[in-house]
Every structure is written in C-alpha cells, then in structure tokens.
C-alpha positions, 0 to 999 in steps of 0.5 A: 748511837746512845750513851749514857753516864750511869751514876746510880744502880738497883739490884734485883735477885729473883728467889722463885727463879732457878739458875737452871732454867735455860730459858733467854726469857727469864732473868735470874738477876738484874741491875737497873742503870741510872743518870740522876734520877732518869732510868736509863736501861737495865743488865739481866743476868740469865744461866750460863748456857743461856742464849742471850738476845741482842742488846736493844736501844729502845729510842722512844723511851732512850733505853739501853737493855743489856743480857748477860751471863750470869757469871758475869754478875760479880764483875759487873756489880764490882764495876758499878761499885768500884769504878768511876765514870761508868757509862751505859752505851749503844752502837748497834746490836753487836756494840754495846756494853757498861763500861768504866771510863779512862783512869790511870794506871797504878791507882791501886784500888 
C-alpha cells in the first residue's frame, strides 16, 4: 500500500495526439501529481472507448500511475483545484485513485 498527500500539480495537453486514437499507449492529457517538491506519480487521460491499464505502484521509485478516461479529465482537474486534502493512493491493481479527503457537509464551494 502507498499514499501520498498531493499538494501541487502540472498539466499536460498533447496537441499532435488525436482524441480519436484508441490507442491504451497514448495519452491525450496528463497531470503530474506532487507532495512538496517530490514527483509522486501521474494521471493520463486517453479516449473514451480506450481500454485503460491497471493502475501501477511502481516501489523503486514510490510512484503511483493512474489511467483514465478522458471525460474524467474536467473533474479530476476541478478536484485538484477546489478540494483540500487531496491524496494519491495505491491498494492494489483494482484499488487505487486521487481522492479528496474527509470535509463537511454544506461548505458550499
């Protein structure tokens, strides 16, 4: 098991790769997770219709690496820029996700 408290994020948006292309090899966006200034793992987007690889922790290095749809895009991004604390986690290859931790009902964001 790993989990991480992201505090920071980059953004990529490749422009020569087509929203088409159902391809589980090519991403269409990605968004680099981190705690503090240590790289903790990324999310890539790929085409709905894609089929997505398993999550994967990768231990040498304690990286999380994430794959989804590409219409989960906008909520992940609104998550990372609304929410707080957000955490990157690993359980196993059928458990894993970013996720906002515990806040109060009616706060009215």
């Amino acid at each position: 098991m790993a989990q991480f408290k992201i505090d920071g994020y980059a953004v990529r948006l490749w422009s020569s790769r087509p929203t088409t292309d159902l391809s589980p090899g090519t991403a269409v966006a990605g968004i680099y997770l981190y705690e503090g200034n240590t790289y903790r793992g990324y999310v890539y987007f790929f085409p709905d219709g894609t089929p997505l690889a398993p999550p994967v922790f990768h231990s040498a290095s304690g990286r999380i690496f994430l794959h989804f749809n590409l219409s989960q895009f906008h909520a992940t991004l609104e998550m990372l820029r609304t929410e707080k604390p957000i955490f990157l986690y690993y359980f196993s290859p059928t458990n894993a996700a970013v996720r906002s931790g515990k806040e109060p009902v009616g706060e009215e964001e």
